[in-house]
Backbone and ligand atoms as CSV (ligand in chain L), in Angstrom:
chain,resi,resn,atom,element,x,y,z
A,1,UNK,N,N,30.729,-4.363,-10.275
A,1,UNK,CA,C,29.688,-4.460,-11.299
A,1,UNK,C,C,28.418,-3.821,-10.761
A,2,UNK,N,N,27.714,-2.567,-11.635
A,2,UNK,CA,C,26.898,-2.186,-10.930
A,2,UNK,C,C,25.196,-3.096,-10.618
A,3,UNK,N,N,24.847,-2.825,-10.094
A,3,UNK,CA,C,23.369,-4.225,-9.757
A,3,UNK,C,C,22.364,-3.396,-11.007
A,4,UNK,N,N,22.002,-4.415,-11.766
A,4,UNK,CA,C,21.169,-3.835,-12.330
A,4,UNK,C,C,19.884,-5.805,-12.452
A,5,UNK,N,N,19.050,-5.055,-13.446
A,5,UNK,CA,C,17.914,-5.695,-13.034
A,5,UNK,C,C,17.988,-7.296,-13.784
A,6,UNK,N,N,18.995,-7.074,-14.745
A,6,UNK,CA,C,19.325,-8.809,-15.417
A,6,UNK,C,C,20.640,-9.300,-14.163
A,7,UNK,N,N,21.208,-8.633,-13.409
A,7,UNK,CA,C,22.374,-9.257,-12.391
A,7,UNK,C,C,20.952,-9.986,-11.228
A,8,UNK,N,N,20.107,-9.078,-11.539
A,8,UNK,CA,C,18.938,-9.316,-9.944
A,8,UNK,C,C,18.441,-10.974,-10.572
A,9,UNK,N,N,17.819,-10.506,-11.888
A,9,UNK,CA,C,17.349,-12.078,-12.560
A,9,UNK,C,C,18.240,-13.268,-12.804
A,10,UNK,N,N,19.480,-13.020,-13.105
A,10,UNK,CA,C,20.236,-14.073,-12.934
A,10,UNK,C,C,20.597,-14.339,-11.705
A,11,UNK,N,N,20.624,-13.735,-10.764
A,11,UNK,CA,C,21.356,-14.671,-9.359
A,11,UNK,C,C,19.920,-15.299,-8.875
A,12,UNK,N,N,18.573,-14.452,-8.813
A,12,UNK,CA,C,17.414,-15.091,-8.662
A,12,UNK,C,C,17.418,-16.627,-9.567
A,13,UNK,N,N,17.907,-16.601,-10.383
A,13,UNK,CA,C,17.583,-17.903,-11.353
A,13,UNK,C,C,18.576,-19.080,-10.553
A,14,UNK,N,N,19.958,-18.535,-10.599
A,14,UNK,CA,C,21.306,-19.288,-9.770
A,14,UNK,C,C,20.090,-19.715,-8.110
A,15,UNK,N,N,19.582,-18.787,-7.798
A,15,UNK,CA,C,19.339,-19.223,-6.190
A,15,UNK,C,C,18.307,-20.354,-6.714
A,16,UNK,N,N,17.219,-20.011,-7.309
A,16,UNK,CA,C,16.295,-21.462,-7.844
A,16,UNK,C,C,16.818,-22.224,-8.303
A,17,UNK,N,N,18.077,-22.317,-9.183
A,17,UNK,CA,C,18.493,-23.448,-9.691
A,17,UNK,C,C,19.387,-24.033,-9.078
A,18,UNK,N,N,19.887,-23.920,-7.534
A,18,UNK,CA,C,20.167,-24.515,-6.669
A,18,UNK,C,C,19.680,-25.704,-6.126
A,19,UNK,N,N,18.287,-25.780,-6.243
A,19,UNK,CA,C,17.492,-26.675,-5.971
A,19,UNK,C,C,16.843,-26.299,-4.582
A,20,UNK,N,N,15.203,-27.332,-4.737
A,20,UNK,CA,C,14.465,-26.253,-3.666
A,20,UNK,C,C,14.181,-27.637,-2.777
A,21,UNK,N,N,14.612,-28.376,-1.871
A,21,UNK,CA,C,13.545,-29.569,-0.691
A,21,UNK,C,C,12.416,-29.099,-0.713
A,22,UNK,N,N,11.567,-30.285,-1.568
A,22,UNK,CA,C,9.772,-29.897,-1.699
A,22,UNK,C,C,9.319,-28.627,-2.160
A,23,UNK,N,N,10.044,-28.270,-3.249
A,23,UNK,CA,C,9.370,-27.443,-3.987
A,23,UNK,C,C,10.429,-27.225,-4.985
A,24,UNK,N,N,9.944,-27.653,-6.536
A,24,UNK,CA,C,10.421,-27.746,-7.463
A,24,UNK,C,C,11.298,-26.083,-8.214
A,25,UNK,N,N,12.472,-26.139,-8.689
A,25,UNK,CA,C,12.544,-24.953,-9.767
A,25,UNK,C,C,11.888,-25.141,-10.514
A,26,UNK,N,N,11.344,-24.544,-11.525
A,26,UNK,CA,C,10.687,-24.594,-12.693
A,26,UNK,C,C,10.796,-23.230,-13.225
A,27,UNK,N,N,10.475,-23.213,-14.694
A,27,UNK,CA,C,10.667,-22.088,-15.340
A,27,UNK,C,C,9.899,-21.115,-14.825
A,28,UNK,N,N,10.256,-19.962,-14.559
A,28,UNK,CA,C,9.207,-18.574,-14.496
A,28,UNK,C,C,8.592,-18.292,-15.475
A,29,UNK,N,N,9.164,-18.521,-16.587
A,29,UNK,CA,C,7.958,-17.849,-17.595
A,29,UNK,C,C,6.960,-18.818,-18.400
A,30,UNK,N,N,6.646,-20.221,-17.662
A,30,UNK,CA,C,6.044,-21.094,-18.137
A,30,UNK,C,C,4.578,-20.772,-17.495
A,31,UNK,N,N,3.414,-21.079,-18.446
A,31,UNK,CA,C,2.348,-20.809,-18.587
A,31,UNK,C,C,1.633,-21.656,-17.012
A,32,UNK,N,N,0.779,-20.766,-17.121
A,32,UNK,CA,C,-0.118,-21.221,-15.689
A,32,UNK,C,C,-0.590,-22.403,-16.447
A,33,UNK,N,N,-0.626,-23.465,-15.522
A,33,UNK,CA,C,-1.344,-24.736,-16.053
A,33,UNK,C,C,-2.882,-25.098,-15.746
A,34,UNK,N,N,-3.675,-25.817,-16.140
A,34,UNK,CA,C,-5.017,-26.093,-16.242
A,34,UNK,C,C,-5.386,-27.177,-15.371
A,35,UNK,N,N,-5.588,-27.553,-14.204
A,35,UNK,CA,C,-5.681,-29.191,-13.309
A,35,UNK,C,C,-7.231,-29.017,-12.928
A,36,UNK,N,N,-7.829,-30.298,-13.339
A,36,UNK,CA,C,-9.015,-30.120,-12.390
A,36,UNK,C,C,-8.938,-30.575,-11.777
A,37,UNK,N,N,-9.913,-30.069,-10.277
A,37,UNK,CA,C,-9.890,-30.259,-9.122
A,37,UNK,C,C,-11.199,-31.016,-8.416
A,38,UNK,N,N,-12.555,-30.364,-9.204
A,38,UNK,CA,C,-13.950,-31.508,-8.648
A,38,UNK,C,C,-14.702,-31.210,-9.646
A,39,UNK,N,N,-15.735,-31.999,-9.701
A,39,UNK,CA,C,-17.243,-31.768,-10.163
A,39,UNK,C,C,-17.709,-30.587,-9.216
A,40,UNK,N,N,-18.729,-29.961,-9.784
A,40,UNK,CA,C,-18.935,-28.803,-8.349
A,40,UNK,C,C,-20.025,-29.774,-7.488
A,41,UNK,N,N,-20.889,-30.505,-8.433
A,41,UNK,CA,C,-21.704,-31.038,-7.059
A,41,UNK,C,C,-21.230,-32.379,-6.082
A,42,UNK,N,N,-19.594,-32.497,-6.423
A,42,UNK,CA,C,-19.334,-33.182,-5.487
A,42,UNK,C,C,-18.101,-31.846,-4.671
A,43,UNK,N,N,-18.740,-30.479,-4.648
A,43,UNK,CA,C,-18.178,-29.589,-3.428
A,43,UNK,C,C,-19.753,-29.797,-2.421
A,44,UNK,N,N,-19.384,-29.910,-1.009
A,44,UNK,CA,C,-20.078,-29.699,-0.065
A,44,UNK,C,C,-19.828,-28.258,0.662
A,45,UNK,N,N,-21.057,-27.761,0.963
A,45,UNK,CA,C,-21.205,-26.730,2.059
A,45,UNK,C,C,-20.356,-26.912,2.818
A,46,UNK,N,N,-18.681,-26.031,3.193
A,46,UNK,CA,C,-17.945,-26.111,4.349
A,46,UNK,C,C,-17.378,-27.338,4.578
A,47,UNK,N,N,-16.695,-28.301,3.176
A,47,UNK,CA,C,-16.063,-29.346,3.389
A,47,UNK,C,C,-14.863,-29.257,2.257
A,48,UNK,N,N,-13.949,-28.494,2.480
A,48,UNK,CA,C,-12.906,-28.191,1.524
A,48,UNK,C,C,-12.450,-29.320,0.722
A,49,UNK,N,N,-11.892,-29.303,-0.177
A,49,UNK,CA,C,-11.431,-30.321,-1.259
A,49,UNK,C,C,-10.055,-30.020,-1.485
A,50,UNK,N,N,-9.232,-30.870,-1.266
A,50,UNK,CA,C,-7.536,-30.659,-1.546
A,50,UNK,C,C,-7.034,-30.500,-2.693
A,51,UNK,N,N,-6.169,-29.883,-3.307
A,51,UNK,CA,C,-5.487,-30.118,-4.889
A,51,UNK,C,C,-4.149,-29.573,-4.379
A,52,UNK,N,N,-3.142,-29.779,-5.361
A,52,UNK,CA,C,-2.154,-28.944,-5.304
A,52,UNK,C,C,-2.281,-27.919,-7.116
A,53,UNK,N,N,-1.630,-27.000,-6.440
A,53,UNK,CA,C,-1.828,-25.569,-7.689
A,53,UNK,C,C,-0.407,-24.627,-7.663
A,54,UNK,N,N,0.414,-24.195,-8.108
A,54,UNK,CA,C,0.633,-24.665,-9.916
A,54,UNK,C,C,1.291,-26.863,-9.955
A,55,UNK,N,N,2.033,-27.168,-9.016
A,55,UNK,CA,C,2.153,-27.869,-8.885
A,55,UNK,C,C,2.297,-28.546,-7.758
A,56,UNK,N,N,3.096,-30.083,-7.737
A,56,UNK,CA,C,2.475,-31.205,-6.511
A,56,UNK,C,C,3.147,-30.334,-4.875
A,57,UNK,N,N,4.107,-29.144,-4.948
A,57,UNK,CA,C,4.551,-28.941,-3.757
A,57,UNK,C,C,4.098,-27.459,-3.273
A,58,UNK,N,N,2.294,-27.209,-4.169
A,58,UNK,CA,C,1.841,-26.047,-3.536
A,58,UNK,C,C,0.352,-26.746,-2.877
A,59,UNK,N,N,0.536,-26.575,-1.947
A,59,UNK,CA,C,-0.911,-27.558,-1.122
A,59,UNK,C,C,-2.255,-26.181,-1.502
A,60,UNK,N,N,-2.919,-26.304,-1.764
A,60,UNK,CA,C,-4.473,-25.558,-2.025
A,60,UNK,C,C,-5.616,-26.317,-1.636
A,61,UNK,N,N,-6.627,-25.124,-1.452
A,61,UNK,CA,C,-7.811,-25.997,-0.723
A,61,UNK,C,C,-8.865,-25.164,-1.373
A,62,UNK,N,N,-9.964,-26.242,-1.877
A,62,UNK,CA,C,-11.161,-24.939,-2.760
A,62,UNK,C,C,-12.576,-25.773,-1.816
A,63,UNK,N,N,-13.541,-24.942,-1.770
A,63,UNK,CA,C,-14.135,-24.762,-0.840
A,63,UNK,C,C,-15.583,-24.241,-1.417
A,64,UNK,N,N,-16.501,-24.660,-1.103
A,64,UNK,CA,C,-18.325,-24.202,-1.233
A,64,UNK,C,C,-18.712,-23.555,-0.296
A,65,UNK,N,N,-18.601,-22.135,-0.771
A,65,UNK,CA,C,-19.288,-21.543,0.419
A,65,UNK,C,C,-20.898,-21.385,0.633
A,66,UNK,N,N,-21.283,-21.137,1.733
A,66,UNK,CA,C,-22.796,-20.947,1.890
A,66,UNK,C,C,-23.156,-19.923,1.164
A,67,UNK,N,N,-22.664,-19.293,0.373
A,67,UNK,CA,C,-23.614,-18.128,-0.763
A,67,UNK,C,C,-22.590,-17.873,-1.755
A,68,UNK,N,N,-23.201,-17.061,-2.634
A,68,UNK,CA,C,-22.184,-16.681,-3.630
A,68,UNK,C,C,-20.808,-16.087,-3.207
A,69,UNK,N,N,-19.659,-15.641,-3.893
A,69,UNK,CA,C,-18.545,-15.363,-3.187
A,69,UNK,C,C,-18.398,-14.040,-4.914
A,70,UNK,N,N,-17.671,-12.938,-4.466
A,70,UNK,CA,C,-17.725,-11.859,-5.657
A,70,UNK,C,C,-16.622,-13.184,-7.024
A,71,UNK,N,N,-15.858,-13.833,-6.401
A,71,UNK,CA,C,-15.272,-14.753,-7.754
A,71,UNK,C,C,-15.220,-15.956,-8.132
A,72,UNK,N,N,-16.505,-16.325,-7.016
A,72,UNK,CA,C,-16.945,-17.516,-6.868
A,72,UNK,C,C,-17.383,-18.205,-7.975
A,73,UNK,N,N,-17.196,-19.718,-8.493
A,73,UNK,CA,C,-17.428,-20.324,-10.061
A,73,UNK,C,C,-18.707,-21.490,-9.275
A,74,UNK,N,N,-19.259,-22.330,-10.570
A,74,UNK,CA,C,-20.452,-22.922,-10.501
A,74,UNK,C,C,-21.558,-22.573,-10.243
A,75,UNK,N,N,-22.419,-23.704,-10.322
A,75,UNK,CA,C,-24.118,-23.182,-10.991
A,75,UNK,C,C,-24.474,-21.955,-9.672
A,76,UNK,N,N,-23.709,-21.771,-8.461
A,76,UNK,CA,C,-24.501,-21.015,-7.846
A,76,UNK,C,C,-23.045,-20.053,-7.245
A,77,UNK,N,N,-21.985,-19.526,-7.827
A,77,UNK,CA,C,-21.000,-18.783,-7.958
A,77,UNK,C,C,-20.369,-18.706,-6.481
A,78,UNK,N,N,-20.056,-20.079,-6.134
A,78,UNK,CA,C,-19.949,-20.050,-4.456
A,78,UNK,C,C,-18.456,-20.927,-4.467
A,79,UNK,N,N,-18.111,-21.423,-5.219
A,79,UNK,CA,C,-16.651,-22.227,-5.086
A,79,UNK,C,C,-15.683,-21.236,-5.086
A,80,UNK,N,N,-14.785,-21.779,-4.196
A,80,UNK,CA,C,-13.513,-20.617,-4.341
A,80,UNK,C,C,-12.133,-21.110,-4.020
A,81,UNK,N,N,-11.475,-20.992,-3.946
A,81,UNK,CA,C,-10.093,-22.054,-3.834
A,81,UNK,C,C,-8.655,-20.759,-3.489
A,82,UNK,N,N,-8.026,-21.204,-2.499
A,82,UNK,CA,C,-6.733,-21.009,-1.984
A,82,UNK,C,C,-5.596,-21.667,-1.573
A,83,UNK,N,N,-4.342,-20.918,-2.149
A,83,UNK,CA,C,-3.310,-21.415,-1.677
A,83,UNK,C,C,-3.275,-21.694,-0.292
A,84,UNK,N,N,-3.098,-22.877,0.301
A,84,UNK,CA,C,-2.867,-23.360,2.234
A,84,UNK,C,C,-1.984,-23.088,2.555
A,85,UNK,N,N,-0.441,-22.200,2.011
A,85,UNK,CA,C,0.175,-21.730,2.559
A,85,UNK,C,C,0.539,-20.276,3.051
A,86,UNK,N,N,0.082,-20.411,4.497
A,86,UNK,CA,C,0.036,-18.904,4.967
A,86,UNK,C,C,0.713,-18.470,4.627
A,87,UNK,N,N,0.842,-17.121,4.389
A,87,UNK,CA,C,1.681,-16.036,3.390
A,87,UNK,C,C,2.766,-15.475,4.922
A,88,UNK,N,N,2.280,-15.434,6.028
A,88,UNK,CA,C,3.301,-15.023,6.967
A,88,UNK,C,C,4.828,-16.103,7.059
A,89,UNK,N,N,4.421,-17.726,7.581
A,89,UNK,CA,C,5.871,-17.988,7.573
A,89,UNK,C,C,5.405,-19.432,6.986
A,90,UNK,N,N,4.187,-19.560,5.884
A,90,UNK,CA,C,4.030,-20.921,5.187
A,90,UNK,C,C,3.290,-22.272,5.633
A,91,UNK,N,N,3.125,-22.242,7.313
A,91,UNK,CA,C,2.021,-23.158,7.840
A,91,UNK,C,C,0.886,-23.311,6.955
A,92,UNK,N,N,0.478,-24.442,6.691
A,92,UNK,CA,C,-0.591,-24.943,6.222
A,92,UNK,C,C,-1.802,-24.410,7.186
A,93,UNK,N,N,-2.843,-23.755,5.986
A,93,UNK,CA,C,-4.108,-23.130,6.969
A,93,UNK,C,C,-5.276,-24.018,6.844
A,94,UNK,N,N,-5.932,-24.068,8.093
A,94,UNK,CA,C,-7.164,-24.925,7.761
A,94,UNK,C,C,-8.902,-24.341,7.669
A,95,UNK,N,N,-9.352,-24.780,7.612
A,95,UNK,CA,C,-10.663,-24.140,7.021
A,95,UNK,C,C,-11.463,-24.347,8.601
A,96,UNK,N,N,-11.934,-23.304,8.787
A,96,UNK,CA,C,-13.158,-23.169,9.893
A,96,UNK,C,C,-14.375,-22.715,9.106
A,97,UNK,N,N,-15.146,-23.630,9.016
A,97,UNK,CA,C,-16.088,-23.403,8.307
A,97,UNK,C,C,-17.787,-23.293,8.669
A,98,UNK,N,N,-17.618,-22.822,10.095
A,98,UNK,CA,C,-18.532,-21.669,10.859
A,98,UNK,C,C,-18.147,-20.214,10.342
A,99,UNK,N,N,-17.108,-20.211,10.423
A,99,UNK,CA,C,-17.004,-18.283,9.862
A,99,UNK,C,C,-16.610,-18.411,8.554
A,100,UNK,N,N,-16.091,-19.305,7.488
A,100,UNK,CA,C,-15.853,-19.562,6.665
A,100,UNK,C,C,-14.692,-18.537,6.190
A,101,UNK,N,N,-13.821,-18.886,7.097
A,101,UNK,CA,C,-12.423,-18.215,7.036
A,101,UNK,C,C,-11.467,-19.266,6.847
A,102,UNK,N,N,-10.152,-19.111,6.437
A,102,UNK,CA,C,-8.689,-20.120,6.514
A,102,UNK,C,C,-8.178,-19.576,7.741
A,103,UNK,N,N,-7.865,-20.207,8.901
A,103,UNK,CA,C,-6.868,-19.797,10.132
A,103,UNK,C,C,-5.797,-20.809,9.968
A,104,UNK,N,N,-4.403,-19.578,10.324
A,104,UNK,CA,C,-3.494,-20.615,10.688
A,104,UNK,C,C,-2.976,-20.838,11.625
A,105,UNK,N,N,-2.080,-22.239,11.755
A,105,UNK,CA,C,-2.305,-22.996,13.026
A,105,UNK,C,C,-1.304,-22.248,13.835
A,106,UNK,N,N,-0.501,-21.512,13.614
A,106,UNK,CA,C,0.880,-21.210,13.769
A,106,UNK,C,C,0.924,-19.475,14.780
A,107,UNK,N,N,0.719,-18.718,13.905
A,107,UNK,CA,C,0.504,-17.580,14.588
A,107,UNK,C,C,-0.936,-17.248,14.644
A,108,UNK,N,N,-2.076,-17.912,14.495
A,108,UNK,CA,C,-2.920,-17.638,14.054
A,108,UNK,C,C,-3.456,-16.478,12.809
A,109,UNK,N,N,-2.922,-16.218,12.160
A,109,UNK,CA,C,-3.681,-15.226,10.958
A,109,UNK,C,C,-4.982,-15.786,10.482
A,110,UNK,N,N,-5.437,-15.065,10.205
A,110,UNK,CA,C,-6.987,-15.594,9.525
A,110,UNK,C,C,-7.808,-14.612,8.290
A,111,UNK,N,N,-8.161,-15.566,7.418
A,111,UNK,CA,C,-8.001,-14.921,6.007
A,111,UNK,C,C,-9.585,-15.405,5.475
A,112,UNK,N,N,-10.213,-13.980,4.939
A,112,UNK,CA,C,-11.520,-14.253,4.573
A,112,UNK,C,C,-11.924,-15.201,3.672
A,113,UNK,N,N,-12.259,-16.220,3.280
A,113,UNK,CA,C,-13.002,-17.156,2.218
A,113,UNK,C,C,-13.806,-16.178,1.050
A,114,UNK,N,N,-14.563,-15.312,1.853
A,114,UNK,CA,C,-15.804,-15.354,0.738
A,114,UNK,C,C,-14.818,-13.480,0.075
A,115,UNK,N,N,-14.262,-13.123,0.846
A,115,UNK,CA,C,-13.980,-11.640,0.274
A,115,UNK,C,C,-12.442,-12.139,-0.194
A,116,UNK,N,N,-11.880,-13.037,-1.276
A,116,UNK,CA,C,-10.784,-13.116,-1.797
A,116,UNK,C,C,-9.472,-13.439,-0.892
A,117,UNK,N,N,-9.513,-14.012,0.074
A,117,UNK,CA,C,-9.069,-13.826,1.031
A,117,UNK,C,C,-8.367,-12.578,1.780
A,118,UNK,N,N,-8.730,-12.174,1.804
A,118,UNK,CA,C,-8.250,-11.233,2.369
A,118,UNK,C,C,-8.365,-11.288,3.805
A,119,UNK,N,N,-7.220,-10.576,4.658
A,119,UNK,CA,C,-6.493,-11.156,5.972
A,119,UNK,C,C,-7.330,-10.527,6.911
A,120,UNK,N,N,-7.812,-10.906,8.109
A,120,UNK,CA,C,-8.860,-10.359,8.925
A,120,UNK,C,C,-7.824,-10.054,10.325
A,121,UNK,N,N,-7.104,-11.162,10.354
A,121,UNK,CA,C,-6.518,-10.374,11.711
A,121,UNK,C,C,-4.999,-11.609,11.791
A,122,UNK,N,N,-3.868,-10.562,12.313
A,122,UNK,CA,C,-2.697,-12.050,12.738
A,122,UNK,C,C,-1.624,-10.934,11.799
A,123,UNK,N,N,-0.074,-12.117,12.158
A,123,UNK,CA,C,0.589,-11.801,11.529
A,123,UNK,C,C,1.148,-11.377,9.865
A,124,UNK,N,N,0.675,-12.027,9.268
A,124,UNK,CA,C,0.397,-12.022,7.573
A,124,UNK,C,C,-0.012,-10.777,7.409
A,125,UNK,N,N,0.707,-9.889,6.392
A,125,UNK,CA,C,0.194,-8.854,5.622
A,125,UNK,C,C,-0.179,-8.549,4.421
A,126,UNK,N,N,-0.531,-9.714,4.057
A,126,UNK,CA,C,-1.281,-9.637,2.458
A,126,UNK,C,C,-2.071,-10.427,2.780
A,127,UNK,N,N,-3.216,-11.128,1.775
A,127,UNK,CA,C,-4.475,-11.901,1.473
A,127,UNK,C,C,-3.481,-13.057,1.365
A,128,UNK,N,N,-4.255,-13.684,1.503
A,128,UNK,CA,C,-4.113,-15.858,1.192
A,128,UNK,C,C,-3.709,-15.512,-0.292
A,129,UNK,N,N,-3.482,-15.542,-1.624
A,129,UNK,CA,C,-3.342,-16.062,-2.691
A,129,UNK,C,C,-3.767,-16.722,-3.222
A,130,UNK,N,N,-5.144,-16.229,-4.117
A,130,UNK,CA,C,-6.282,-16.730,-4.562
A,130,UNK,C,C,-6.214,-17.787,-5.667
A,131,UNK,N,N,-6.700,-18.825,-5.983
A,131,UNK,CA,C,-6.568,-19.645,-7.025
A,131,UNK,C,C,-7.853,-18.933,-8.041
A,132,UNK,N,N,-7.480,-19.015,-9.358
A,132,UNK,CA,C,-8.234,-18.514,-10.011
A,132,UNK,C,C,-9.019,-19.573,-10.454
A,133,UNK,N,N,-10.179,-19.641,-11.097
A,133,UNK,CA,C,-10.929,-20.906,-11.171
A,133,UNK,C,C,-11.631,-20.723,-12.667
A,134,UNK,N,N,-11.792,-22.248,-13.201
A,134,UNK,CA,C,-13.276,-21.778,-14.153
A,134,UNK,C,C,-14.004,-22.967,-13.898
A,135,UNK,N,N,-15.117,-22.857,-15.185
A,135,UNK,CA,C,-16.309,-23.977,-14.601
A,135,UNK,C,C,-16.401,-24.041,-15.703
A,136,UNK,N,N,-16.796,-25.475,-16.224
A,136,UNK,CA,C,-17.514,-25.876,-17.424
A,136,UNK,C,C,-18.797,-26.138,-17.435
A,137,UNK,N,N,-19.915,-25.743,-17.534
A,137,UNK,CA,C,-21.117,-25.855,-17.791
A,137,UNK,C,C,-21.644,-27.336,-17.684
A,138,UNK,N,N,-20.978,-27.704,-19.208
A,138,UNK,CA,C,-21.492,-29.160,-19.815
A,138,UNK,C,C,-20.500,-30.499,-19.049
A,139,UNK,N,N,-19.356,-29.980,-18.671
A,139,UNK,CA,C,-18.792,-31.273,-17.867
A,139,UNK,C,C,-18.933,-31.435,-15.848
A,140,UNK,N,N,-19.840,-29.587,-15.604
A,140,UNK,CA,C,-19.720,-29.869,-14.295
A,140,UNK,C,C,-17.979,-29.340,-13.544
A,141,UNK,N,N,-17.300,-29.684,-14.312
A,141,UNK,CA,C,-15.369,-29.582,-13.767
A,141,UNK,C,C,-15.572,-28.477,-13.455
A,142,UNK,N,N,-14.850,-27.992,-12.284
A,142,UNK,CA,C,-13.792,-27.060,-11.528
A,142,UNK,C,C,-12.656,-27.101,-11.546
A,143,UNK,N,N,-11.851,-25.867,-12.747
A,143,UNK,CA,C,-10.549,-26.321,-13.049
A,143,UNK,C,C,-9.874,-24.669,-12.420
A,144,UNK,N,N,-8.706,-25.263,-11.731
A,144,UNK,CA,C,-7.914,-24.290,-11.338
A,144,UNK,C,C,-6.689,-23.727,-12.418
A,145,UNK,N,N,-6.782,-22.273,-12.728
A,145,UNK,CA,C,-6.458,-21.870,-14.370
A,145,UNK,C,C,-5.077,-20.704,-13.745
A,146,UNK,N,N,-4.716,-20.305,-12.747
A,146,UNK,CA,C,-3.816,-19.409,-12.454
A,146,UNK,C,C,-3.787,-19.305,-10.778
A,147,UNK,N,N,-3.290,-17.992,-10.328
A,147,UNK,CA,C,-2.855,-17.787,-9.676
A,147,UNK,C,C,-2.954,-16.421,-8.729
A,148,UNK,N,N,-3.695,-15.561,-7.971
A,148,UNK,CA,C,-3.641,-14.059,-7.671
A,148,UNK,C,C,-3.204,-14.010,-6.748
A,149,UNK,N,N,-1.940,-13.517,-6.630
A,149,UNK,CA,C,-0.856,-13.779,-5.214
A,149,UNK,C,C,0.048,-14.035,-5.334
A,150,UNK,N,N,0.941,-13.912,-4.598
A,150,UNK,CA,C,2.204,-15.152,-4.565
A,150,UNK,C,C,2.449,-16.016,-3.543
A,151,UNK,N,N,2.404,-16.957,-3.399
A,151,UNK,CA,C,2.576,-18.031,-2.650
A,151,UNK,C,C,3.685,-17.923,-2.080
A,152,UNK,N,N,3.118,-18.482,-0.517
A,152,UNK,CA,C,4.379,-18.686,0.185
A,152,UNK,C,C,6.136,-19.325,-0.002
A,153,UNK,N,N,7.035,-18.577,-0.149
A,153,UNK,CA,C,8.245,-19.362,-0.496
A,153,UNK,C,C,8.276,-19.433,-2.096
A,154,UNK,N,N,7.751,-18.558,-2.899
A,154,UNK,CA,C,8.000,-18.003,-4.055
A,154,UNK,C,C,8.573,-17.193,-4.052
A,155,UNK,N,N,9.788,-16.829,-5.609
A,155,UNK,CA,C,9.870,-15.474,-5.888
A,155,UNK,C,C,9.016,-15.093,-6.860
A,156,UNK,N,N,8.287,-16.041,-8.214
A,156,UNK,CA,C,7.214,-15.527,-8.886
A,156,UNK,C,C,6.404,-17.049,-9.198
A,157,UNK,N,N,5.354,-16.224,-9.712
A,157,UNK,CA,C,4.573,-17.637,-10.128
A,157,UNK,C,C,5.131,-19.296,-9.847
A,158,UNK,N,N,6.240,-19.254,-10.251
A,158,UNK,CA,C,6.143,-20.964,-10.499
A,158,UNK,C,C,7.653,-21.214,-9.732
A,159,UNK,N,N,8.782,-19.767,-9.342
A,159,UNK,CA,C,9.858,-20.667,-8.911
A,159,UNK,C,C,10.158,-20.176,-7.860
A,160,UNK,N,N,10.406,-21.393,-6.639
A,160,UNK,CA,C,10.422,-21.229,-5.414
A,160,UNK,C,C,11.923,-20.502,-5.204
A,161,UNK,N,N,11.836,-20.244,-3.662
A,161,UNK,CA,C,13.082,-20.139,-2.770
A,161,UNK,C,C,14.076,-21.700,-2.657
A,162,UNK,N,N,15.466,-21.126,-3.207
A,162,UNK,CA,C,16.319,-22.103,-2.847
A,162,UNK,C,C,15.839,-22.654,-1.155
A,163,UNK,N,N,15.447,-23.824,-0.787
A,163,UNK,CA,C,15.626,-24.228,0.815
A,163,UNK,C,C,16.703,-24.955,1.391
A,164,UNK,N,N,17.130,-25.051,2.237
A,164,UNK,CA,C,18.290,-26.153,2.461
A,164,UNK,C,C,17.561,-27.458,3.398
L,1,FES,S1,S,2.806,-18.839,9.688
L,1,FES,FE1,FE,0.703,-18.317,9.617
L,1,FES,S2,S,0.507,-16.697,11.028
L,1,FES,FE2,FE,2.589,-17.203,11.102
């Protein structure tokens, strides 16, 4: 049978619907979901705030930086939020928030905060995988609305790698 691109999508679907340890199948073509994550004035200068984004088995961390950031949301365009799983082999990254970078613990990679993440030095060859954000004015909320990247141990948006 020759490989064509619905044989590629169905065995991709068969490998997710295998089932994933800590990280759900879910539909691929289901809509990015809406979660809020803080008030902005309860973000502190360099004290990250946890959520998970699209759901409970993607760990994310959104973050106030000391100045504006180019996609930064709230009254002073400085919040910004990333997937914590390093894009090299998935270690959870933590925030150093003297250089206001994500390093991870593992091979060390280290991924810019304020420039979209993007990777400054280490194994990883793409950016962190940006959470997209909005802000409501009148309620204050920081709601995480999508996704720019793909997350570690994805094949798209929302459905993981079969794990054993
Ligand atoms: S898992 Fe992060 S650098 Fe290797």
């Amino acid at each position: 049978v020759p490989f064509s691109r619905r044989n590629f999508l169905s065995a991709s679907a068969a490998i997710a619907a295998a089932g994933a340890a800590g990280c759900a199948p879910t539909e691929s073509t289901a809509q990015a979901p809406s979660i809020g994550i803080a008030k902005a004035a309860q973000f502190v200068v360099g004290t990250p705030i946890a959520f998970s984004y699209p759901d409970p088995q993607s760990p994310a961390l959104a973050v106030r930086l000391s100045k504006a950031a180019p996609h930064g949301v709230g009254p002073g365009s400085d919040i910004v939020a990333y997937s914590r799983l390093c894009v090299h082999k998935g270690c959870p990254v933590g925030y150093n928030a003297h250089q206001e970078s994500f390093v991870c613990p593992c091979h060390y990679s280290a991924y810019d905060a304020e420039q979209d993440g993007q990777l400054i030095i280490g194994h990883a060859t793409t950016s962190l995988p940006r959470i997209l954000l909005s802000y409501d004015t009148h309620s204050d909320l920081v709601t995480a609305t999508g996704v720019d990247g793909l997350i570690y141990g994805r094949i798209n948006f929302r459905t993981c790698f079969a794990r054993t």
